[in-house]
C-alpha positions as CSV (number, residue, x, y, z in Angstrom):
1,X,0.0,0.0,0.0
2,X,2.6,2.5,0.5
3,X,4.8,1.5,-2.0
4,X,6.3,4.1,-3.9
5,X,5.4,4.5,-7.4
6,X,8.0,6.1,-10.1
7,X,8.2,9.0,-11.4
8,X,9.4,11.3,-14.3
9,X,13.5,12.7,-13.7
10,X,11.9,16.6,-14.3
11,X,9.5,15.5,-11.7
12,X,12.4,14.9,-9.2
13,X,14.4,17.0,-7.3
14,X,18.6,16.5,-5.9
15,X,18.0,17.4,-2.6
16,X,21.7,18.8,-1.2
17,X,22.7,18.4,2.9
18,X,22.3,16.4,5.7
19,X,21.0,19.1,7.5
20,X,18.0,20.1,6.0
21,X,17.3,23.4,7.7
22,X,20.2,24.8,5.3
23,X,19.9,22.8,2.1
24,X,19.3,23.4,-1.4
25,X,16.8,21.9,-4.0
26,X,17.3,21.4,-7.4
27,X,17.3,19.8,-11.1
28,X,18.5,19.6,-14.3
29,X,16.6,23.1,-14.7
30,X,18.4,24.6,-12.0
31,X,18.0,25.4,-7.7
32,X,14.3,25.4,-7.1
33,X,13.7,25.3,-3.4
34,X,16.2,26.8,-1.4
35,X,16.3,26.1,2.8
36,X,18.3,29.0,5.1
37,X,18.9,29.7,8.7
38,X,20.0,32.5,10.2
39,X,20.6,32.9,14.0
40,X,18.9,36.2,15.1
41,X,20.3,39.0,17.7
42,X,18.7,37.4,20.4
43,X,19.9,33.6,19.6
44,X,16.4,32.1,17.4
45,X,17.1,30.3,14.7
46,X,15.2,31.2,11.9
47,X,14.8,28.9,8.5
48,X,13.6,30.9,5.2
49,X,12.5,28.7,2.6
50,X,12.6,30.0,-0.6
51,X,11.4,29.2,-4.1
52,X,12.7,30.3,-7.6
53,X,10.9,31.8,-9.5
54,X,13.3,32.4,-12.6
55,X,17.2,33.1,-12.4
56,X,18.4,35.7,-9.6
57,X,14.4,36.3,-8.3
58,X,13.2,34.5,-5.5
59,X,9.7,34.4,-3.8
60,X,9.9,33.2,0.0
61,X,7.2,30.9,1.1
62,X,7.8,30.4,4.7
63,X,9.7,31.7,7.2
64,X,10.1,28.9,10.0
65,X,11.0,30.5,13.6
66,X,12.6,27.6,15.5
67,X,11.5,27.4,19.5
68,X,14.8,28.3,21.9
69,X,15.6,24.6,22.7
70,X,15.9,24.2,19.2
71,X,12.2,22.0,18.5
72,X,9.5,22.9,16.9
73,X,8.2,26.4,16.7
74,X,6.2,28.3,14.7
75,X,5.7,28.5,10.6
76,X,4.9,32.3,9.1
77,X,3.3,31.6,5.3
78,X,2.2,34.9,4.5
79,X,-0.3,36.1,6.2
80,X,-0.7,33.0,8.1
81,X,0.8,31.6,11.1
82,X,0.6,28.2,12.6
83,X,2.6,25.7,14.5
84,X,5.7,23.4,13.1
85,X,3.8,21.0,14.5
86,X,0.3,21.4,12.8
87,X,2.6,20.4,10.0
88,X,4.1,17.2,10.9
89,X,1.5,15.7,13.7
90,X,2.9,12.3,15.2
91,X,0.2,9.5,14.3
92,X,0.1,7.3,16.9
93,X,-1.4,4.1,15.1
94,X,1.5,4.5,12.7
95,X,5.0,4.3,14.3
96,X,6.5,7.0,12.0
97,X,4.2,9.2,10.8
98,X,3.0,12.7,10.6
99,X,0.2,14.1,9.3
100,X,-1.0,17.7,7.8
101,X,-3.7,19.6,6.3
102,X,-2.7,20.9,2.7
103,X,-3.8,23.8,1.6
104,X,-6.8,21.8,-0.5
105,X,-8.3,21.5,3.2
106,X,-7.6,17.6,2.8
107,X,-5.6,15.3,5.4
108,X,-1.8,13.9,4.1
109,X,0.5,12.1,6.1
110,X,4.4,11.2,5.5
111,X,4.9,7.9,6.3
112,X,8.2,5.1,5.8
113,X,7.2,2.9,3.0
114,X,6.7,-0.6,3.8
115,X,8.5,-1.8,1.0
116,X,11.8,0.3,0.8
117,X,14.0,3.0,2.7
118,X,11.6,5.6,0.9
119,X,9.7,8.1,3.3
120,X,6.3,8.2,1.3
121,X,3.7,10.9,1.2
122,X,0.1,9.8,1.1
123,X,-3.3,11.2,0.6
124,X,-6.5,10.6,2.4
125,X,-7.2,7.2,0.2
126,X,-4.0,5.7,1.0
127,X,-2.6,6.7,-2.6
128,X,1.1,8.0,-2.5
129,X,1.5,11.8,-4.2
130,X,5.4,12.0,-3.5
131,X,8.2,10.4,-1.6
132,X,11.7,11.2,-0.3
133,X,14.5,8.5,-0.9
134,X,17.8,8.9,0.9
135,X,20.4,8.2,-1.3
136,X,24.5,7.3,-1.3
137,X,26.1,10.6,-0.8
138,X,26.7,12.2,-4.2
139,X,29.0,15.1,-4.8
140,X,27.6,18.0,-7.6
141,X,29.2,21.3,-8.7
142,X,26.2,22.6,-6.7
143,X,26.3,20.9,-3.4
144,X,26.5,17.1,-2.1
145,X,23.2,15.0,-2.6
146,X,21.8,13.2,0.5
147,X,18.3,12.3,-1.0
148,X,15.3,12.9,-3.8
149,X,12.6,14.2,-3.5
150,X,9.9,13.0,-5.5
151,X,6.7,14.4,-7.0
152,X,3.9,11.9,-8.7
153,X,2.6,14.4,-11.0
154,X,-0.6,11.6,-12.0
155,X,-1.1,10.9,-8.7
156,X,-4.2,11.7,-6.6
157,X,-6.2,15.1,-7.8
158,X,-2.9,15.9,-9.9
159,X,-2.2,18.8,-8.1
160,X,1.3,17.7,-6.4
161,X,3.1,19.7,-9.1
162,X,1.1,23.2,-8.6
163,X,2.8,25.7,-6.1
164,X,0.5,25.6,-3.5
165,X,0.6,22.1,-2.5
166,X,4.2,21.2,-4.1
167,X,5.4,24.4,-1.9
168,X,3.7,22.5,1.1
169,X,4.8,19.1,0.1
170,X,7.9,20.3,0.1
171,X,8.0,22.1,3.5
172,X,6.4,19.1,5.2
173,X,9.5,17.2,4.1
174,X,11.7,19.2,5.1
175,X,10.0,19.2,8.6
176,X,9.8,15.6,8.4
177,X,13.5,15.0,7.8
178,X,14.3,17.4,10.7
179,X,11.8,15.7,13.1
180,X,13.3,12.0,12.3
181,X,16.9,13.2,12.4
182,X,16.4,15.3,15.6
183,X,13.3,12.4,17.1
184,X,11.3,15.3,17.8
């Protein structure tokens, strides 16, 4: 059931780092997603994610204010705010996964795959949208590769690869990885 399925190479992005609070995403095309953190005056971290929007312009999607201890904080997406954690809620009949609400209103949870090292992301039927696979370190002229991210363009309603739910699919993974490398 939560087997990933494949999907097409421009449909898949390098995704650079270990640490994925400073990280960069990106293709064949170029860096599309782009993860910083600064360290303010008064010791927060803060993590901007950014997306490209064509060469040298950028359009920031979130800004993700880290608590003191260093967990879970809160998330600033425009006008909104809401809690790391209202994006990456611990299910508790699933050893592994978080759920969210994307911005479609609908219920998606990252899971591990039964089947494979993949981290998948499925929708409210079970069907799986997109899926992170770590991979063997890789070096490119842009950064060191640590994983893929994934996008089933077919899958689901088809809207994985529109910017407001492939801009959330992509933060949730990135809050994902940071919650299972940290076990928040």
């Amino acid at each position: 059931m939560a087997q990933a399925p494949t999907a097409a190479s421009n449909d898949v992005l390098s995704w650079t780092n270990q640490d994925c609070r400073e990280s960069l995403l990106f293709n064949s095309w170029g860096i599309l997603y782009r993860f910083q953190t600064t360290v303010t005056p008064s010791g927060q971290s803060v993590t901007t994610m950014w997306r490209a929007l064509r060469p040298n312009k950028e359009d920031r999607i979130a800004k993700l204010e880290w608590s003191p201890n260093g967990g879970l904080g809160r998330v600033v997406m425009g006008k909104h705010t809401l809690r790391m954690l209202d994006l990456g809620r611990p299910e508790p009949t699933i050893y592994g996964a978080r759920s969210f609400t994307g911005p479609d209103g609908l219920q998606y949870r990252w899971r591990p795959s039964t089947t494979s090292s993949d981290i998948v992301l499925q929708d409210m039927t079970g069907e799986v949208i997109a899926f992170f696979r770590p991979t063997r370190q890789t070096r490119y002229q842009i950064g060191d590769v640590f994983g893929e991210l994934h996008y089933i363009r077919t899958a689901g309603m088809g809207t994985v690869m529109h910017p407001p739910m492939m801009d959330m699919v992509t933060l949730t993974a990135m809050l994902y990885r940071f919650c299972a490398t940290w076990n928040v």
